[in-house]
FIFI-661971 format. One record per atom (N, C-alpha, C, O): z, y, x. Coordinates in steps of 0.1 Angstrom, whole numbers, plus 5000, padded with zeros to 4 digits. Layout:
N
ZYX ...
end
This chain:
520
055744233439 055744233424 056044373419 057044423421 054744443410 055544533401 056644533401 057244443407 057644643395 058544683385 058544723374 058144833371 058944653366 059344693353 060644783351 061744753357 060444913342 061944953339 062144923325 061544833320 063045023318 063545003310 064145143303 064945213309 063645183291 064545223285 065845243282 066445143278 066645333283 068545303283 069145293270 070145363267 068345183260 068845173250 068945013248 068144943242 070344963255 070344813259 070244713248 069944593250 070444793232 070644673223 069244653219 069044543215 068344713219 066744743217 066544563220 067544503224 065244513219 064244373221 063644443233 063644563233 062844353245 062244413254 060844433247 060144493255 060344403238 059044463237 059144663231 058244753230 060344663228 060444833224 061144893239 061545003241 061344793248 061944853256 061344893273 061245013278 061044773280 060144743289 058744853289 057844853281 059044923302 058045023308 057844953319 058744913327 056144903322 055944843334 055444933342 055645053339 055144923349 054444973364 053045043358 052044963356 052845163356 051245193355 051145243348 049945283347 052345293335 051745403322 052845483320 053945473325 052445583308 052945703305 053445663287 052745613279 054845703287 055345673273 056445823270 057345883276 055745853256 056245993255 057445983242 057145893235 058146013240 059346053231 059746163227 059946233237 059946213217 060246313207 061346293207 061646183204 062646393209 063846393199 064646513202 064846593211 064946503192 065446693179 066246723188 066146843188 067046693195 068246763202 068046753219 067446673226 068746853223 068746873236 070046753241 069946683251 071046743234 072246653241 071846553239 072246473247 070746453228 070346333225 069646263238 069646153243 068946383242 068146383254 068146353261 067246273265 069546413269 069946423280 071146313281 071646293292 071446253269 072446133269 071045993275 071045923285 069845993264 069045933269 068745923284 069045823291 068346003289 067946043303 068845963310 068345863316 070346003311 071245933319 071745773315 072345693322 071445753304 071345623298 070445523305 070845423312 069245553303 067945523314 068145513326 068145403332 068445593332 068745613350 069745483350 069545403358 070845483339 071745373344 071445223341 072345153344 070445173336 069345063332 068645003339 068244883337 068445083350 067745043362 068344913373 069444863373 067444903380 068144823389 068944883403 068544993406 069644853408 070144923421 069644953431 070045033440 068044873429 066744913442 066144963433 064944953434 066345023423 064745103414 064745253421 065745313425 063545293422 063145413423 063145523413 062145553407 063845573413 063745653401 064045803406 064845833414 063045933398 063046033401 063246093387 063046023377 063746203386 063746323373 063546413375 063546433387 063246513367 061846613365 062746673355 063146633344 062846803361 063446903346 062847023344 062747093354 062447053334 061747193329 062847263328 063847203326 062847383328 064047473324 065147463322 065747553317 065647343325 066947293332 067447273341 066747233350 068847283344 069147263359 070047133361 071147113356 069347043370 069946893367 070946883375 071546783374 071246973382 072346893393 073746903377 074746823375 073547023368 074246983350 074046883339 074746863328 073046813343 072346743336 072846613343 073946563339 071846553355 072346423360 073346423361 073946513366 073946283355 075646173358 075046093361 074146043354 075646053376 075445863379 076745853377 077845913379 075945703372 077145593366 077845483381 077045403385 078645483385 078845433395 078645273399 078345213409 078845243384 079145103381 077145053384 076744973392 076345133376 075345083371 074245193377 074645303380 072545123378 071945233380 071345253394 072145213403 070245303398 070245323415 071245383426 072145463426 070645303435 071645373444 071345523448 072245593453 070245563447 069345693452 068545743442 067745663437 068545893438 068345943423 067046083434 067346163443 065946073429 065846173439 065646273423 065646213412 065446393425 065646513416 065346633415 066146703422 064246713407 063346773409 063046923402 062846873391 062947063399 062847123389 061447153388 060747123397 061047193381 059047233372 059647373368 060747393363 058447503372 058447613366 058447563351 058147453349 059047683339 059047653328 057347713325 057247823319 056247663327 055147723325 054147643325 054147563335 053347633318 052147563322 051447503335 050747413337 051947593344 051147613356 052047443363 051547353370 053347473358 054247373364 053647263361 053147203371 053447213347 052947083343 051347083350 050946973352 050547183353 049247113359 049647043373 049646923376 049947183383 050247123396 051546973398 051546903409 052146943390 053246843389 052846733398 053646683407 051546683396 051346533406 051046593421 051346553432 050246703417 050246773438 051446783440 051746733451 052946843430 053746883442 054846773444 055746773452 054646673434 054846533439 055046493452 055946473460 053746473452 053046403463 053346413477 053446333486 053546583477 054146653488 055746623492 056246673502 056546533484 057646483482 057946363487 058746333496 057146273481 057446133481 056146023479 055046093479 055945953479 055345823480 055245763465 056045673461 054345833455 055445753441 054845643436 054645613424 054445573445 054745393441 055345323439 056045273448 055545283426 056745193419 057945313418 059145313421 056945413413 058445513412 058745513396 057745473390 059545533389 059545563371 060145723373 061345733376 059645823372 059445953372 059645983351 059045933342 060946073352 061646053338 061346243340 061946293349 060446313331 060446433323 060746483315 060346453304 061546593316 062746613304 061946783302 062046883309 061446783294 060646923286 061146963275 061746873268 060847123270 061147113255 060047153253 059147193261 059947143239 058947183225 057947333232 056747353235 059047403234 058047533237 056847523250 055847583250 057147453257 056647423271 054547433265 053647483271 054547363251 053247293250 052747423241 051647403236 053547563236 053147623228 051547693233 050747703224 050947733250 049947773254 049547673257 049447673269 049147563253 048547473259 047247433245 047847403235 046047413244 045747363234 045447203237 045547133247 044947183220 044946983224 044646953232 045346883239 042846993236 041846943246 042746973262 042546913272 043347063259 044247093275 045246993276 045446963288 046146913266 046846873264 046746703265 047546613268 044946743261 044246563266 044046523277 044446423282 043246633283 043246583297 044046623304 043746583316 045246703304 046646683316 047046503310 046946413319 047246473299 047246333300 046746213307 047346133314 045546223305 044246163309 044346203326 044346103333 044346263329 045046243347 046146203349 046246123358 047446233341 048346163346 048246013341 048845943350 047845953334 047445853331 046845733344 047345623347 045545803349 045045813359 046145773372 046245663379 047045893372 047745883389 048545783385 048645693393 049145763374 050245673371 049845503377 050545433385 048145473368 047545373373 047245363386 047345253392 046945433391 046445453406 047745403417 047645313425 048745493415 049845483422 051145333418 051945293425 050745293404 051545193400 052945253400 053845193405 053145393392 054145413391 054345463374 053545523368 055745413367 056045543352 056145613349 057245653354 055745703340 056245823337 056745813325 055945763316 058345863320 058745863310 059045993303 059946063307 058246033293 058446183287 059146233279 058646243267 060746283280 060946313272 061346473268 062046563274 060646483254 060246613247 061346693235 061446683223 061746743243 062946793235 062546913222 061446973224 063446953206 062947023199 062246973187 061546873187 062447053176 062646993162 061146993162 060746893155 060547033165 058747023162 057946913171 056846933176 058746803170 058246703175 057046633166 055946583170 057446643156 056546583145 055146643147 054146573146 054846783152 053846813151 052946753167 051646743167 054046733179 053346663191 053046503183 051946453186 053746443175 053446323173 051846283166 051146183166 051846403161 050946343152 049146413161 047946373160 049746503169 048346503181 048546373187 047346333190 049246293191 049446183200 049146073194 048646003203 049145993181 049345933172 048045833175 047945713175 047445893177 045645863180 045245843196 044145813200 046145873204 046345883216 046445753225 046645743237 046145663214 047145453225 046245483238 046845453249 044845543240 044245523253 044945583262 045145523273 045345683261 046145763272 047445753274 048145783284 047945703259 049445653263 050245543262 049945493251 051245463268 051445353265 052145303256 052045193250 053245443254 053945443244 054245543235 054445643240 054345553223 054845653216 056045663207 055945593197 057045743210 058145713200 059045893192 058746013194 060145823186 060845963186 061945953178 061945883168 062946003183 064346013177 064746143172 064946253177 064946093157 065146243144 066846253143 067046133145 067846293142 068846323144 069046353123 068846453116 069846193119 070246263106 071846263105 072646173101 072046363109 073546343105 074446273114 074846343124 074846123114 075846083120 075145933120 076045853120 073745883122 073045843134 071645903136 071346013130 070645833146 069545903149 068545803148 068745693152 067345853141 065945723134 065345703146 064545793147 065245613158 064045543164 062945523158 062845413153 061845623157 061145583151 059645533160 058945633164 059245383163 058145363173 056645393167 056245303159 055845523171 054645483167 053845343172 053245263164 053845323182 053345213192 054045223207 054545313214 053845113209 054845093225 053744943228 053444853220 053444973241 052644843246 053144843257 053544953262 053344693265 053544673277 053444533281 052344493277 054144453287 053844273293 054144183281 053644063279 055244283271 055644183260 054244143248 053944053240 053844283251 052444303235 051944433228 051444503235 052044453222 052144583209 052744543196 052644463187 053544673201 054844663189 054044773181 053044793188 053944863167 054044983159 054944983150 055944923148 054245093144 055445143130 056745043130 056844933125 057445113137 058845033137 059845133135 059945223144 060745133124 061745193125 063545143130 064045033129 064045223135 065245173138 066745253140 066745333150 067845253134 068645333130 069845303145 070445203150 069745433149 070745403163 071945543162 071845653156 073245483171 074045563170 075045573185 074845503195 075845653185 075945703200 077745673198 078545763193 078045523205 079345503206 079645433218 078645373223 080545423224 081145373235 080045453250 079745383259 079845583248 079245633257 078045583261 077645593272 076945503248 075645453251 074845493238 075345573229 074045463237 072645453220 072845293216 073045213225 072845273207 073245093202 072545113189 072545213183 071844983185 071345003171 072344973164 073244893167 072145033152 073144993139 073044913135 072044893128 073844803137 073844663128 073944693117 074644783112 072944583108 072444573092 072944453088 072744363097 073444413079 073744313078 073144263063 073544313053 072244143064 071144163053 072444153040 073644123040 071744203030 072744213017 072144093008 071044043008 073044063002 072743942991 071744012980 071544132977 071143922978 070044022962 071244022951 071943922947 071444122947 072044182938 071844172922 070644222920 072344142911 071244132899 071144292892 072044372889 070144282890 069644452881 069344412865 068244442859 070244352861 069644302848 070244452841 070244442828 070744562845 071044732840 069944812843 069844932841 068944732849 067744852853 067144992837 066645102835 067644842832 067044972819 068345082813 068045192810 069245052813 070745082811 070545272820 070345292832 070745362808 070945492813 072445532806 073045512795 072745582817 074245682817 074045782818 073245812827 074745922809 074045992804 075546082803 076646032801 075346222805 076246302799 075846342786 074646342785 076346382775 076346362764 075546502760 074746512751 075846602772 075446752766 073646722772 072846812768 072946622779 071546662785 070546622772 069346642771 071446562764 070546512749 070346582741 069446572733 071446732741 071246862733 072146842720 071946922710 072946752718 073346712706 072846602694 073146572682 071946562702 070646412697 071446332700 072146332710 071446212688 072446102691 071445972703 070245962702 071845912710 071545812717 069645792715 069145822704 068845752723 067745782719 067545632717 066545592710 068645512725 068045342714 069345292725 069945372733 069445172724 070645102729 071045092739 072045022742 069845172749 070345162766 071045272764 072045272771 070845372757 071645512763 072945522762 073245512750 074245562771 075145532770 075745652769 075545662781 076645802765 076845862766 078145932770 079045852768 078346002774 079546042778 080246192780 079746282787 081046202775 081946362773 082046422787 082046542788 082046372796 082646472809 081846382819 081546262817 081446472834 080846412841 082246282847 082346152846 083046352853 084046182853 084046092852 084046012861 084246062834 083745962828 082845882828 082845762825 081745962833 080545882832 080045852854 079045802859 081245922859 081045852870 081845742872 081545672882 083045712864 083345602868 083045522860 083745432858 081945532851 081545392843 080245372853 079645262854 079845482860 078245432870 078845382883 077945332890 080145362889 080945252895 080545132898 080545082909 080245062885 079644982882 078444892880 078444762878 077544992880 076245002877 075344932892 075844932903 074244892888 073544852901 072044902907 071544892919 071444952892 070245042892 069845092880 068745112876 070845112874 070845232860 070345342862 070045382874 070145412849 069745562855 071245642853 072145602845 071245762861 072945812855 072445942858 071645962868 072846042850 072146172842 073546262844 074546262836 073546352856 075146452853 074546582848 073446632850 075646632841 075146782837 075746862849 076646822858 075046962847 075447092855 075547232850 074647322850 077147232844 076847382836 077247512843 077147622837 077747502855 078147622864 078047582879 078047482886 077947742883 078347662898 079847622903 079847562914 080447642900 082347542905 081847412909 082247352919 080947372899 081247222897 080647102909 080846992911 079547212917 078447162928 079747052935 079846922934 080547142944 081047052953 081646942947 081146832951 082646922936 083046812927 081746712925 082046592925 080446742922 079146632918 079046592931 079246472934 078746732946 077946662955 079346552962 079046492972 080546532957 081046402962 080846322956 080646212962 080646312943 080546222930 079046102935 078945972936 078146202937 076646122937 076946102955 076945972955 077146142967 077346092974 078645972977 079045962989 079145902969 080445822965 079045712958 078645622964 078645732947 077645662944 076245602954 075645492957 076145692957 074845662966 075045562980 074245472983 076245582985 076745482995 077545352987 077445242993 078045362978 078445272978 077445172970 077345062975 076845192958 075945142948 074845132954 074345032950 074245172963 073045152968 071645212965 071545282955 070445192974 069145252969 068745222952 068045302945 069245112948 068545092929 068745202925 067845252919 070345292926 070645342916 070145462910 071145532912 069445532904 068845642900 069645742898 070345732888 069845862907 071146012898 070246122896 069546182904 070346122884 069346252883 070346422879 071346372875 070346502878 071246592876 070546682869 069346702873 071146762856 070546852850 070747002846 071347042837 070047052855 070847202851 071047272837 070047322833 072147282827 072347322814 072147472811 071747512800 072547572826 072147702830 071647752841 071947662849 070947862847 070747852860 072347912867 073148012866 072347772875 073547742886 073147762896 073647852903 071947682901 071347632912 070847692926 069647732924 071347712938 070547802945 069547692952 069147582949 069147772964 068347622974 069047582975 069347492967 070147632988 071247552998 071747462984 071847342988 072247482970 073147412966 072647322965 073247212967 070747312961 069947162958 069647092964 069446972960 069347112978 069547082987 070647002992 070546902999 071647042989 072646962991 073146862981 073746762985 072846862967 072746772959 071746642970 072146532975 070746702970 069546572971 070146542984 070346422985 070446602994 070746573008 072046443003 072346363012 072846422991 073846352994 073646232985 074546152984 072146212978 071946122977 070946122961 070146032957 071246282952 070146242943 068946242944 068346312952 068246142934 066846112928 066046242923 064846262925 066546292919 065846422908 066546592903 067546562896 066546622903 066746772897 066146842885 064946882884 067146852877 065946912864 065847062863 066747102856 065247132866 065747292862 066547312852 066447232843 067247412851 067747502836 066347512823 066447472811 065247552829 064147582823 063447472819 062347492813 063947352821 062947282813 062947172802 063247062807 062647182788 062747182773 063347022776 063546992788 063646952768 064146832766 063146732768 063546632774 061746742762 060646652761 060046652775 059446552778 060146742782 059846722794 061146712802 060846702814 062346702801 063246632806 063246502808 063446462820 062946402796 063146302792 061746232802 061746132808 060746322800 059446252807 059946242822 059746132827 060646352832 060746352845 061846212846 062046142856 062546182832 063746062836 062945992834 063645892831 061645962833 060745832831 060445762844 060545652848 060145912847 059045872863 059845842872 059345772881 061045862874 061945792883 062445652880 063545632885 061945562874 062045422866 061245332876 060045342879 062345242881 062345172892 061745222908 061045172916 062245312908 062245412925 063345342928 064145282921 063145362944 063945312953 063945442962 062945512965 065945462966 065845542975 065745532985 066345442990 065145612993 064845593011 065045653019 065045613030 065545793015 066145893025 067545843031 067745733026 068245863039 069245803051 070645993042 070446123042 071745893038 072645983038 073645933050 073745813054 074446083054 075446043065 076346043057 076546093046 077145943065 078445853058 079545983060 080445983051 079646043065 080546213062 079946323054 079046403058 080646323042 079646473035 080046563039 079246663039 081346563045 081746733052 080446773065 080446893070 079446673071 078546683075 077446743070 076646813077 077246713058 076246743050 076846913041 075946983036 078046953041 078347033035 078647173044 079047283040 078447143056 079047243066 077247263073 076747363077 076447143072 074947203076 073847203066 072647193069 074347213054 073447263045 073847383035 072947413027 075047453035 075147573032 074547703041 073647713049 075247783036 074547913045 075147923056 075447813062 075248053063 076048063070 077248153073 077148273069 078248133078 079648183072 079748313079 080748363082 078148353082 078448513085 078048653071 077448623061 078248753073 077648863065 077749003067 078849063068 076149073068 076549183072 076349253083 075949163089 076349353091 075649373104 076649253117 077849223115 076149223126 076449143134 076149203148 075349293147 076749163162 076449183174 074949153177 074349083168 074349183186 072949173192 073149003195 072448913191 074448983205 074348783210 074948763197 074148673192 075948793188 076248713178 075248663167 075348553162 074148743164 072648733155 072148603160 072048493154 071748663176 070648583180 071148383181 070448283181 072548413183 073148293182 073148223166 072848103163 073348313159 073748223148 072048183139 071848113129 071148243145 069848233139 068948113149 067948043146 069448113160 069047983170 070047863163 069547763157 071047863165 071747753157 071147683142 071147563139 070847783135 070247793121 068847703124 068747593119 067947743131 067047723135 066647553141 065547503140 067747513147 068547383155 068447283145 068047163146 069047343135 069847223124 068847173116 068247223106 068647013125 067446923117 067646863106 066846783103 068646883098 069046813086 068346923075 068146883064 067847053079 067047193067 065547123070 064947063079 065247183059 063847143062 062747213071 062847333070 062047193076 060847283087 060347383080 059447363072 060547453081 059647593077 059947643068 059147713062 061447623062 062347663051 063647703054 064647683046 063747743064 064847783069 065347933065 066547953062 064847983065 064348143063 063548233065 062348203069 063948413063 062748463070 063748553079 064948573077 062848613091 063248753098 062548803095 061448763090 063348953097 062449083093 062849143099 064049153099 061949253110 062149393117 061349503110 060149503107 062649613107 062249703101 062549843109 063549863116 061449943108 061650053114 061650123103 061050093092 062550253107 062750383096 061650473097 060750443106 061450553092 060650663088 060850773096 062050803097 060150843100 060150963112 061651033105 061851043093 062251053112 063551143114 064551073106 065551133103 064550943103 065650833102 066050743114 065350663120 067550783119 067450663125 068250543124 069350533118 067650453129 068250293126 069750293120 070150253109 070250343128 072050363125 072050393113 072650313106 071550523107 071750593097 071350533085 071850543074 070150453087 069550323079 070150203076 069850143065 071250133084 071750043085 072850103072 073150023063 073350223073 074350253063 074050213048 074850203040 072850203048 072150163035 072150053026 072150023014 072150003040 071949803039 073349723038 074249723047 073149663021 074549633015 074149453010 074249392999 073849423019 073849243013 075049193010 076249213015 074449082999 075949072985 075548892988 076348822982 074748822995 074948712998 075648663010 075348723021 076248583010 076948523023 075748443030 074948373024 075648493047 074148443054 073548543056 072948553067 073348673047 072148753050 073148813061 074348833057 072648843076 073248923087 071748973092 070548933090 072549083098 071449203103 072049263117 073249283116 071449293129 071449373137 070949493141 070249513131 070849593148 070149673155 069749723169 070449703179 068349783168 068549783182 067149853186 066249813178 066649943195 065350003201 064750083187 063650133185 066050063179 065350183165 064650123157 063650163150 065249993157 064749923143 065549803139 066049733147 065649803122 067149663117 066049533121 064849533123 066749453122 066549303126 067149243110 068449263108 066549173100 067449073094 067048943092 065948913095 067648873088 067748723088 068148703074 069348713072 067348663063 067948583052 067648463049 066548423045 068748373052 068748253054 067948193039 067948283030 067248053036 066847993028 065748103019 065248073008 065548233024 064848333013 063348263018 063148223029 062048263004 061148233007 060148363009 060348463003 059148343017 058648443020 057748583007 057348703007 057848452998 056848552987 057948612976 057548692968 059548572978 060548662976 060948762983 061648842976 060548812996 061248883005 061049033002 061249113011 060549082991 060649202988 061549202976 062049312976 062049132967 062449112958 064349122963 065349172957 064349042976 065549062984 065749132987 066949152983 065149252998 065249393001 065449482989 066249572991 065149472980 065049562967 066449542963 066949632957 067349382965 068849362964 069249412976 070049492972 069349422986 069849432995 069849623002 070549653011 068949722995 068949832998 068749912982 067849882975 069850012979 069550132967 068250182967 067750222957 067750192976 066650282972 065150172978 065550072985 063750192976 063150152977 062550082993 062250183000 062249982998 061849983012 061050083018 061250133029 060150093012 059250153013 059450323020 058850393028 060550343010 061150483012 061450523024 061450633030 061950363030 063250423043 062350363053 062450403065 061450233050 061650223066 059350223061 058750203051 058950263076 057350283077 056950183081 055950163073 057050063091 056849943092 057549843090 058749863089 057049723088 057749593092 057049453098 055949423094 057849383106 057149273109 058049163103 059249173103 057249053098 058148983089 057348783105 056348763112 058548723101 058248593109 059348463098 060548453096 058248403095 058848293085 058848163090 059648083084 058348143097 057747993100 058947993112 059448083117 059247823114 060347813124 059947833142 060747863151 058647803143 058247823155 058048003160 058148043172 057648083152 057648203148 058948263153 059048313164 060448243140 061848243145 061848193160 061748283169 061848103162 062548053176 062048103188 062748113198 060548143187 060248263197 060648393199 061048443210 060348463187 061448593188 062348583191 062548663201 063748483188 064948483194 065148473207 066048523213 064348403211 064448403225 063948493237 064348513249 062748553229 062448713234 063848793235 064348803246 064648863221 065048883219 066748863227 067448963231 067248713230 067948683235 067648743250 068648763258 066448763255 066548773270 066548973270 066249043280 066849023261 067049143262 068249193265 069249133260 068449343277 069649343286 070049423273 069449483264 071349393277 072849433271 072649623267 072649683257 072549663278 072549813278 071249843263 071149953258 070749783262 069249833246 070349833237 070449933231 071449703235 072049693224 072549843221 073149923228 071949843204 072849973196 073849943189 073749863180 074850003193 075949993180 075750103166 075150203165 076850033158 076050133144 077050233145 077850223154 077250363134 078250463134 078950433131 079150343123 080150553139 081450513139 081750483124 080750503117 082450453117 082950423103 084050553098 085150563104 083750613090 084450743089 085850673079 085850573072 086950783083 088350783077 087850703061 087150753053 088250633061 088350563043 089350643034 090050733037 089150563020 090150673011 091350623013 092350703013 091450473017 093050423013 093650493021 094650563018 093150473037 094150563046 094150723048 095050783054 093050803040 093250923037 094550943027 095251033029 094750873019 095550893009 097050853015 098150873009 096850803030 098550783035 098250893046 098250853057 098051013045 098151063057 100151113060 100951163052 100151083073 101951143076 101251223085 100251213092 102351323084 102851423094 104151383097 105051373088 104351353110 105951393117 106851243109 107951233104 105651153112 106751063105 106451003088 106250903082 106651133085 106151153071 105451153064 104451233066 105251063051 103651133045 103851273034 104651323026 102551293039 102551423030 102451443019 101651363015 102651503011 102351502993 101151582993 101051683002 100051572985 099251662985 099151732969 099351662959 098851842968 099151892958 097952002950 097652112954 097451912937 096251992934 096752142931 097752182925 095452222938 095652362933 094352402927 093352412934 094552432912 093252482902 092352612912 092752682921 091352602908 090152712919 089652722906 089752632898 089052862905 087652912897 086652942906 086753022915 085852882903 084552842911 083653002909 082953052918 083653062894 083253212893 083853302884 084053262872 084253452890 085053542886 084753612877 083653662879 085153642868 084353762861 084553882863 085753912866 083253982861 083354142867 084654172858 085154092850 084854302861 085354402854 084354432844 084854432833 083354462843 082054502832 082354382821 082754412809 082254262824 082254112821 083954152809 083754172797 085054142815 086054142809 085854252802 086154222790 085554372802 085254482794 084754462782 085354472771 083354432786 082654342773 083354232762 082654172754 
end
């Protein structure tokens, strides 16, 4: 009899779960520890006679694999793959040379970059053979693909059911992670589009129990709450509008509410963190009906701050800039939406990875490359908005060091390194068709002036290659900048002997006059 295995996500139904004997099922998910909790999760799922092998790309498993003593095979065999293409062709020859892999479930733990030289058509038929040996041999292969650019393998695969048996992927929001199944076939049937909210307690993946909610009455659907200043001083516009002096006030009368609209002002920035608890306090507790729209009265607003509004649960954002009549139309179009985005139930989650970063200023060569790979990591920012790098070289008989003196960033996040004679910077959330407008803040005198080239990398797959170039560079290239010369404050304590010295102006004439001069 075949074997069937299993996914190591025990609360799952067996038709999302069950891998039989004979196909290839691939998985997407954002994080390297989700992964590798999966992996070992799986291994322990098995039966005590299952066959099971692992396969690590650029990992080293003897760090990776935990057997579970209790659960799981008795015998784990365990394997590494050059990090290269070359690894993934030859994979079933050097197999083979190993083992017998009938009725084996062979578990692949890759990341994202692994597939960057590979194109589709290359990418089809390494499938389409392994597909092949899998059938042939009657054995599983389970793929899992580590790195936030899963979305873009999903959607080459999407179209893929011939070659694959299964397709899935796990997005990491906060404080659980979305199963999301394109299709999964096996003895049970075909499952698709299935979503499923899972979280990582008692040292396993478990789905989030839902527990259906009563229907609710929305007889407030038309009913808007309103801060009093977004009307401009216009009295109520007819009897749903309810008004209110202070945001406060009008959050604890939307307490209440079940799918109103509720309208906060925003006249500074102080006030961000105070709202983004307010509307995240609403949003969990009130539910998807309720509409928050927020209105900027001046410009407050940065990305990271709106970002973090909508990340904690609002509907809408109005600019500073935009007149009343088109205010009032944007609070139209949000009339009866339902929200769908997933907030985590900790905002200090949401507040600690959607700000900047709590660096500024030149940084170490590993301190950079760390905090811009981390930056880069954090699947809660959006893809390809993260920021930009920029390598800048000086102008013949400038050097880097002397350049760096220059460079005076006044935002918290912008950090810069150096190194082989040219600045490195990183401005987090800057868009790319700003990035001159930044430099022009960030240096007195013109770019142009000081440095002769630059290469600029915006895009996140872009970032995360450089860094890692970058990261594998030896210690001895690192430049440090110049020494930092004597300051005024401590010029002004100089002691002698203990003592400080008094210093004492003495008048100079800068020019003498002749004798001819005084004569005259």
């Amino acid at each position: 009899m075949e074997p069937i295995f299993s996914v190591g996500i025990r609360s799952l139904w067996d038709e999302l779960r069950h891998m039989p004997a004979g196909g290839v099922w691939w998985l997407n998910i954002d994080r390297q520890e989700d992964a590798i909790n999966l992996l070992n999760q799986t291994i322990a799922a098995q039966d005590d006679q299952a066959k099971v092998a692992v396969i690590t790309q650029g990992y080293h498993p003897q760090k990776i694999v935990k057997v579970d003593d209790n659960h799981g095979p008795e015998k784990i065999r365990v394997f590494t793959m050059p990090d290269s293409k070359n690894g993934l062709k030859y994979m079933r020859r050097d197999l083979m040379c190993s083992l017998n892999p009938e009725h084996y479930l062979f578990i692949l733990l890759v990341s994202d970059h692994s597939w960057e030289n590979i194109s589709t058509e290359a990418l089809r038929k390494w499938l389409h053979g392994l597909t092949k040996w899998a059938q042939r041999y009657k054995c599983s292969l389970l793929l899992l693909n580590t790195g936030i650019n899963g979305d873009k393998q999903r959607s080459l695969l999407v179209s893929e059911h011939r070659l694959l048996n299964g397709l899935a992927s796990m997005r990491y929001q906060g404080d659980i992670c979305r199963y999301d199944v394109s299709f999964w076939c096996n003895e049970k049937g075909v499952s698709a589009q299935q979503q499923h909210d899972l979280h990582w307690q008692d040292e396993e993946w478990q789905l989030v129990e839902t527990a259906e909610a009563e229907l609710q009455p929305r007889s407030d659907e038309k009913q808007i709450l309103s801060h009093s200043a977004i009307l401009e001083g216009a009295p109520p516009l007819s009897e749903y509008w309810q008004l209110f002096k202070t945001n406060d006030d009008l959050f604890e009368a939307a307490r209440d509410a079940q799918a109103s609209t509720v309208i906060f002002s925003l006249a500074k920035n102080s006030q961000i963190d105070d709202l983004a608890h307010q509307i995240h306090t609403l949003r969990r507790q009130r539910g998807s009906a309720l509409k928050i729209v927020v209105r900027e009265n001046t410009a407050s607003l940065r990305a990271t701050d709106e970002r973090l509004l909508l990340g904690c649960g609002a509907t809408l954002i109005i600019p500073w800039n935009a007149p009343l009549s088109r205010s009032l139309t944007m609070i139209e179009s949000v009339q009866q939406q339902q929200f769908n985005r997933h907030v985590p139930e900790d905002i200090n989650l949401l507040i600690d990875q959607m700000q900047p970063l709590k660096l500024r200023g030149y940084q170490p060569w590993d301190v950079f490359c760390n905090a811009v790979s981390s930056l880069m990591n954090n699947t809660l920012l959006p893809q390809d908005g993260k920021g930009v790098m920029v390598a800048l070289r000086p102008v013949p008989g400038l050097r880097a060091e002397q350049a760096l003196t220059l460079c005076r960033p006044n935002r918290l996040g912008d950090i810069m390194t150096i190194s082989e004679n040219r600045i490195t910077l990183f401005l987090p959330f800057c868009r790319i068709n700003d990035l001159d407008i930044a430099l022009n803040h960030i240096f007195p005198l013109p770019a142009g002036d000081i440095f002769s080239n630059r290469m600029v990398w915006y895009e996140d797959n872009q970032i995360s290659a450089e860094i890692v170039q970058m990261q594998a560079m030896n210690p001895e290239k690192w430049t440090k900048p110049l020494a930092v010369s004597l300051e005024i404050d401590e010029a002004r304590r100089v002691e002698r002997n203990g003592k400080p010295v008094r210093r004492i102006a003495v008048p100079t004439t800068l020019l003498k006059a002749t004798s001819q001069e005084q004569a005259e």
